[in-house]
C-alpha positions as CSV (number, residue, x, y, z in Angstrom):
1,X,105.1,-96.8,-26.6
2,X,107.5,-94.6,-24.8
3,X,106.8,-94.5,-20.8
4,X,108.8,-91.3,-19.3
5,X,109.4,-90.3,-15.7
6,X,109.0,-86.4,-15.1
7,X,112.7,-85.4,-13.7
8,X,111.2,-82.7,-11.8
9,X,108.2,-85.1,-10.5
10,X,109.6,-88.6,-10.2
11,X,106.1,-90.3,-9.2
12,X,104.8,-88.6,-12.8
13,X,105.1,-90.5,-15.6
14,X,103.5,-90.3,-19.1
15,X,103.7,-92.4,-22.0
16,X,104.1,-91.2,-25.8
17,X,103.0,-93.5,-28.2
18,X,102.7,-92.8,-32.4
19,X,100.1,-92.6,-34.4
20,X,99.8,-95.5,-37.1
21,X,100.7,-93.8,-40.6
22,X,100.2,-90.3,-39.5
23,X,103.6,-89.4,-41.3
24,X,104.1,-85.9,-42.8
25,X,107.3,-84.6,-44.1
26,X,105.8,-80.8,-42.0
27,X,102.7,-81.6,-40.1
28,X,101.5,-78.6,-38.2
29,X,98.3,-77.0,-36.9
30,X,96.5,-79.8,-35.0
31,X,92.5,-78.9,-34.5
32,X,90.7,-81.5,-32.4
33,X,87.2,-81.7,-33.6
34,X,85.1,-82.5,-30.4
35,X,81.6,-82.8,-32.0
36,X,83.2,-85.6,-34.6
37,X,86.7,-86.7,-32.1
38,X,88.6,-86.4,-35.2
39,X,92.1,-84.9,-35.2
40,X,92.8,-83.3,-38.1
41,X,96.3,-81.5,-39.4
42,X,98.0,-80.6,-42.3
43,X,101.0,-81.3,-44.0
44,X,102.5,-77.8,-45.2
45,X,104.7,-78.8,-47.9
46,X,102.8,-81.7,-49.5
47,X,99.7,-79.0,-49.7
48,X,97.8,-82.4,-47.8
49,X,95.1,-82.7,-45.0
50,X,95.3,-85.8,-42.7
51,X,92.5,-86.7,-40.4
52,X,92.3,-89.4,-37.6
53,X,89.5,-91.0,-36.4
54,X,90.0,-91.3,-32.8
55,X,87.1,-94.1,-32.7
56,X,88.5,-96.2,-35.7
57,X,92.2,-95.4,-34.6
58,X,92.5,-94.8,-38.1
59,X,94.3,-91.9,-40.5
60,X,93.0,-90.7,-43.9
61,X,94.6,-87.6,-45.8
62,X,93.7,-86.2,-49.1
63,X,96.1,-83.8,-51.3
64,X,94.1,-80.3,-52.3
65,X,93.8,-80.3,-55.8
66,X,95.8,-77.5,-57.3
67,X,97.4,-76.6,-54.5
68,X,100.6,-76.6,-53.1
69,X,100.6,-75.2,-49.6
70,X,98.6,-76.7,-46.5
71,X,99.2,-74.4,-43.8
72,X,97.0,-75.0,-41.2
73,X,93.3,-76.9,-41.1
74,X,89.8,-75.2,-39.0
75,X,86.6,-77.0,-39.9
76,X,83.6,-74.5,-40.6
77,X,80.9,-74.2,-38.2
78,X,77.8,-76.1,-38.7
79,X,79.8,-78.2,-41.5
80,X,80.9,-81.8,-41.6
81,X,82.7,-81.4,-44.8
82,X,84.1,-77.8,-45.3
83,X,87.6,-76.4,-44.0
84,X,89.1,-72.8,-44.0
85,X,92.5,-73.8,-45.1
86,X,96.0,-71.2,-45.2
87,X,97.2,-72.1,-49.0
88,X,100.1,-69.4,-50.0
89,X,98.6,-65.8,-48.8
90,X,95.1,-67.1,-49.3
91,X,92.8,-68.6,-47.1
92,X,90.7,-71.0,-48.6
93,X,87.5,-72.8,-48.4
94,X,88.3,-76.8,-48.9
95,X,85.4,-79.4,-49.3
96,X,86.6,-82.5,-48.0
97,X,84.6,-85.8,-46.9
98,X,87.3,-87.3,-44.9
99,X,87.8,-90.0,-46.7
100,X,88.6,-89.1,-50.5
101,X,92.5,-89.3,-51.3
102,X,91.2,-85.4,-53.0
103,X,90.2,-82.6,-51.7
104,X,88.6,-79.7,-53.8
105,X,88.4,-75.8,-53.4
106,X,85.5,-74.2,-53.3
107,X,86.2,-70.6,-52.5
108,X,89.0,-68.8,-51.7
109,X,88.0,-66.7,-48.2
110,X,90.3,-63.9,-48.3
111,X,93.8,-63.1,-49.4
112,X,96.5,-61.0,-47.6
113,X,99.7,-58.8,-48.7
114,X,98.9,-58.4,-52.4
115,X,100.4,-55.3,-55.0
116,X,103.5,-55.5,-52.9
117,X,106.6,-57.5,-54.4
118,X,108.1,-58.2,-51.4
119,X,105.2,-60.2,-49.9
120,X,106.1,-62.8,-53.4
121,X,107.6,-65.3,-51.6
122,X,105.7,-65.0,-47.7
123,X,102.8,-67.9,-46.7
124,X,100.4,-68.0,-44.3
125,X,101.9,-70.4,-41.5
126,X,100.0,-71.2,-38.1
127,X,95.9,-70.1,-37.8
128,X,93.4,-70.5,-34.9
129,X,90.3,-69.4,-33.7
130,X,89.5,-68.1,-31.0
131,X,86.8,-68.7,-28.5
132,X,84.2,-66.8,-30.3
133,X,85.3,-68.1,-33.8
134,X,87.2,-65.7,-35.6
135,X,90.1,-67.1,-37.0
136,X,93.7,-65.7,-36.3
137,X,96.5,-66.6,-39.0
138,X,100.1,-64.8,-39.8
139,X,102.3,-65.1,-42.2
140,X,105.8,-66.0,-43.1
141,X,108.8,-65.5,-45.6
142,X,108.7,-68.9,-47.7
143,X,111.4,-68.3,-49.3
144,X,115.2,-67.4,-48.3
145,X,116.0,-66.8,-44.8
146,X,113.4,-67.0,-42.6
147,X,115.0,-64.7,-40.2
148,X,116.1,-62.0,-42.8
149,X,113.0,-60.1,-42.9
150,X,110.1,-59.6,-40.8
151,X,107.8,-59.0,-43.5
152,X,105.0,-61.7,-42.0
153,X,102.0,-60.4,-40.5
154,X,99.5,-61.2,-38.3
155,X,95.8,-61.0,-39.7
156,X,91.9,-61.8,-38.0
157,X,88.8,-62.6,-40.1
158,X,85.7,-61.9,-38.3
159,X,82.0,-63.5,-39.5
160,X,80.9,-61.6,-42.4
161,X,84.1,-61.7,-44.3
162,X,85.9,-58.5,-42.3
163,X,89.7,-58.8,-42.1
164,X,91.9,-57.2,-39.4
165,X,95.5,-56.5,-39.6
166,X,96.3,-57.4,-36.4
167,X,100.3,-56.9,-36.0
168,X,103.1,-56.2,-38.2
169,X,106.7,-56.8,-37.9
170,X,106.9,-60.5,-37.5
171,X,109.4,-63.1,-38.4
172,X,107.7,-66.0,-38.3
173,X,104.2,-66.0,-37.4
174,X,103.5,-69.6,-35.0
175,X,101.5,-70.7,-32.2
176,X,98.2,-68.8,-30.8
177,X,96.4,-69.5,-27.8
178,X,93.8,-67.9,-25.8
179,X,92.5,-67.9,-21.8
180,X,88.7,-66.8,-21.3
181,X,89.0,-66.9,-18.0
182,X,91.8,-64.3,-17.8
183,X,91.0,-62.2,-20.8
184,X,95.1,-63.0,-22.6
185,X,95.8,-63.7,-25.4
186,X,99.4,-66.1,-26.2
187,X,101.1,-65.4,-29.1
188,X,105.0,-67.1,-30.8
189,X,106.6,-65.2,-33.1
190,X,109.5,-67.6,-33.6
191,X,112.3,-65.4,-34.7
192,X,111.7,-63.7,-31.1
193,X,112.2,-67.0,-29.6
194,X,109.5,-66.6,-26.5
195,X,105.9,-66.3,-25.8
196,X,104.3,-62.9,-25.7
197,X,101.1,-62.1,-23.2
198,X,98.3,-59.7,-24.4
199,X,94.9,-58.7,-22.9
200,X,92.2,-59.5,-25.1
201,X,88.7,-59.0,-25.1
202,X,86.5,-61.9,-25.9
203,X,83.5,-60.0,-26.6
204,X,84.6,-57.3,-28.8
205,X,87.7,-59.7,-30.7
206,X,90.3,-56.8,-29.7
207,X,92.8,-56.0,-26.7
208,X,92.4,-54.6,-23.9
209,X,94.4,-51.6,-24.6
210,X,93.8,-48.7,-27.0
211,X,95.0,-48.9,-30.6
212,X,98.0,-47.4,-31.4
213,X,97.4,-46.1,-35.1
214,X,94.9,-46.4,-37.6
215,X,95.6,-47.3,-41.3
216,X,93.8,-47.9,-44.9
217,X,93.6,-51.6,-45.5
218,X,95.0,-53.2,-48.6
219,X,93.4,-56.3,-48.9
220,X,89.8,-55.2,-49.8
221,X,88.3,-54.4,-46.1
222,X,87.1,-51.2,-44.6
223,X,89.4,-49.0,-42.5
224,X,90.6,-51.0,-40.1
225,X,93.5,-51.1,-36.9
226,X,96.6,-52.6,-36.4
227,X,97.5,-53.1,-32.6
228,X,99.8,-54.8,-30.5
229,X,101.1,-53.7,-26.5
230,X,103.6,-51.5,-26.1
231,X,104.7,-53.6,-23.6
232,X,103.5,-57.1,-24.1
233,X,104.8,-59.5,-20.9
234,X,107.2,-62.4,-22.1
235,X,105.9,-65.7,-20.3
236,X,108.5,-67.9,-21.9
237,X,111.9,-66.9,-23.3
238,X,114.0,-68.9,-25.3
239,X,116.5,-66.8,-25.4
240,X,119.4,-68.1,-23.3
241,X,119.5,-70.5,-25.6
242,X,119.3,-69.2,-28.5
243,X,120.3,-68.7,-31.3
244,X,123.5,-70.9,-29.9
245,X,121.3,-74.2,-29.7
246,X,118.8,-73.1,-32.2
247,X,116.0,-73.8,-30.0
248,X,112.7,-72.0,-31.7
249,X,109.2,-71.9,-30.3
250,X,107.1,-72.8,-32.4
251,X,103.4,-74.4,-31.9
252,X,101.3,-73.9,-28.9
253,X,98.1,-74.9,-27.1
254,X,96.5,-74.3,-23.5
255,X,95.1,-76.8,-20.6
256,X,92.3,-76.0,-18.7
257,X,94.3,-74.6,-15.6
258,X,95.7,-72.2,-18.4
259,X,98.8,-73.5,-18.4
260,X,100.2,-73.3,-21.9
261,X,101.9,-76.1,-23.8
262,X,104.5,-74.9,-26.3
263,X,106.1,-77.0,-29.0
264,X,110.1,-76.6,-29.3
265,X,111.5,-76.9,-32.8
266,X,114.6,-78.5,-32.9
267,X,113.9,-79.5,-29.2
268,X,112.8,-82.5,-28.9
269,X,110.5,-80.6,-26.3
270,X,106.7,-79.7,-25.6
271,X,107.3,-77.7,-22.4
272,X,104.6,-77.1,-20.3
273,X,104.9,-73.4,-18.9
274,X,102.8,-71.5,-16.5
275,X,102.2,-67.9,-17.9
276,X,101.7,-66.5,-14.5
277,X,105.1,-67.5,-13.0
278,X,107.3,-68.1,-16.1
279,X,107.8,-71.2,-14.1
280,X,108.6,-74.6,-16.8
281,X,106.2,-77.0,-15.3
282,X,107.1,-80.4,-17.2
283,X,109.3,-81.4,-20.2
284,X,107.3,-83.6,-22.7
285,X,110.1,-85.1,-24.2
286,X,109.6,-86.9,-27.7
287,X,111.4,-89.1,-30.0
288,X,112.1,-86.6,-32.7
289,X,113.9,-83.4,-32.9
290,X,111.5,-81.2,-34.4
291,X,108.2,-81.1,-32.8
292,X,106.1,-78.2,-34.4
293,X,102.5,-78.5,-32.1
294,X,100.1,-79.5,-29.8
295,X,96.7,-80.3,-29.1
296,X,94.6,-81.7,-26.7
297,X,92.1,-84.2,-27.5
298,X,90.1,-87.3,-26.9
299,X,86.8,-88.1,-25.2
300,X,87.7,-86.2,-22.3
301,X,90.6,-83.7,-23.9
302,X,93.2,-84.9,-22.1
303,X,95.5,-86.5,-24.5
304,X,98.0,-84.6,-25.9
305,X,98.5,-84.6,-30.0
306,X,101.8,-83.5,-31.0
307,X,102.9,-82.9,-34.8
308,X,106.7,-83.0,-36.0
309,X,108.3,-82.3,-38.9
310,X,111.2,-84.1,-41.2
311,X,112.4,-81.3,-42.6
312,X,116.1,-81.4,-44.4
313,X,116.5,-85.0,-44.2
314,X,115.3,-85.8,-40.2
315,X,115.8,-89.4,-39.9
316,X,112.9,-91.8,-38.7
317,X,110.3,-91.6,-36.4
318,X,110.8,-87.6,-37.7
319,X,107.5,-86.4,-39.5
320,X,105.3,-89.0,-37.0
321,X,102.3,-87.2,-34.9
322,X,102.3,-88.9,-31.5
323,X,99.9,-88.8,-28.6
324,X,100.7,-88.2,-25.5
325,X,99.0,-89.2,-22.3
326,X,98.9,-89.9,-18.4
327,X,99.7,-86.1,-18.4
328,X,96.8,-85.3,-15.5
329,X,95.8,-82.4,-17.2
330,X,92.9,-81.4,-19.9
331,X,92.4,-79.3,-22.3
332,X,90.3,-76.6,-23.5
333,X,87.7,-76.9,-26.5
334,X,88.7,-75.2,-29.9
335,X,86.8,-73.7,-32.0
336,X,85.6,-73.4,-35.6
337,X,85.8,-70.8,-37.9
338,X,82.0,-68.5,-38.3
339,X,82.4,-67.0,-41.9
């Protein structure tokens, strides 16, 4: 256990402590089921799922059969056993018992960027829902440079089975959060390096502005929209230090005071920012260098679940998901997926 005093708040301290064989060579897209306190994540590369049982203080993961992607995990609503799952440019349905060292496919949900040769080598990356269920998820080049093209995309499935391109012209598509109480919507596009503000309304699933163009769909939904603010408001840039220290945004969550808490690849770093003032509120410093998200959970959601990658040889603890307490802060439920 790591016990850390706040530099900017000496009286604060928190302590980080691992989980118990919760490696993953890429863990990412930590979902904290209240009804069940299970944390459950993926690991991108291994095409695994990895659950722990808060209760038992225990992990189980399972590889999905005939896959080779995992990119993020959201259990289905009014399920105990069924996942929407980002596998390549597909989302799929995954049955999985929580326990079995397998996972199978049932269905595949919908799939994104087909008939086009240059989406070949792109993957869905983060995915979220928001407060009314209906799951956000982008995509990514897989293969090459990742910051070469912007050919990933950002993409919402509604109950029912309609899918929404949502925003084009992305690098890397990353961490999502959303604030009820202030109608905004948080979104990382890494390859910007910062945080981008949008209204959004909760009711309706679309932003508080007027749509920009309209378009024909390609991935067999009805005429749909594509929008995105003309003039989104940066709450957290990155920039100054990058690309010189290669510091990347990357996986994000939000506390109850809607504060938001935003995971810093090659950082060592989950900064807690408030959106309002820009202002960094607390460094969560860890013991690896690449930390790719965050999630409150717990009883009482106020530990913090962070996932971290070993990508390109990290050494040891890199890959381990940590939690992270004492922080005096909790945070909001999340959601599952309505199909």
């Amino acid at each position: 256990m790591y016990i850390i005093h706040n530099i900017d708040r000496p009286h604060m301290t928190y302590q980080v402590e691992p989980l118990a064989n919760s490696y993953a060579e890429l863990g990412e897209g930590p979902h904290w089921d209240a009804e069940t306190q299970n944390l459950y994540y993926v690991d991108i590369t291994a095409g695994k799922l990895l659950r722990y049982n808060y209760k038992d203080d225990k992990m189980y993961e399972a590889k999905i059969e005939g896959e080779d992607l995992a990119s993020f995990i959201v259990p289905v609503a009014g399920t105990s056993d069924t996942f929407a799952v980002g596998a390549g440019r597909r989302v799929i349905i995954v049955k999985w018992d929580g326990i079995s060292t397998t996972a199978q496919v049932e269905r595949t949900l919908f799939e994104v960027q087909k008939n086009d040769k240059r989406f070949e080598g792109n993957r869905f990356n983060d995915g979220k829902c928001d407060p009314k269920g209906r799951l956000f998820a982008g995509t990514l080049r897989h293969v090459g440079d990742l910051f070469e093209h912007r050919w990933g995309e950002l993409y919402k499935y509604e109950e029912g089975g309609n899918v929404e391109l949502v925003k084009t012209d992305v690098g890397i598509s990353n961490g999502l959060a959303w604030n009820e109480k202030t109608n905004k919507f948080y979104y990382i596009d890494t390859t910007d390096f910062e945080v981008k503000e949008y209204d959004y309304d909760l009711e309706t699933g679309k932003p508080g502005i007027q749509y920009l163009f309209l378009f024909q769909c390609k991935i067999n939904c009805k005429k749909s929209s594509v929008f995105f603010s003309a003039n989104p408001k940066v709450v957290f840039n990155l920039r100054r230090d990058s690309p010189k220290n290669h510091l990347l945004p990357d996986g994000m969550t939000i506390d109850s005071d809607g504060n938001i808490y935003v995971a810093i690849f090659n950082g060592y770093t989950v900064y807690k920012v408030n959106p309002v003032t820009g202002k960094v509120l607390m460094e969560i410093k860890l013991p690896c260098k690449q930390i790719t998200s965050a999630a409150f959970g717990g009883p009482n959601l106020d530990i913090l679940y962070v996932t971290t990658s070993a990508r390109g040889n990290e050494p040891k603890p890199a890959g381990t998901t940590y939690k992270v307490t004492g922080l005096k802060a909790k945070g909001l439920p999340m959601t599952k997926i309505q199909i």
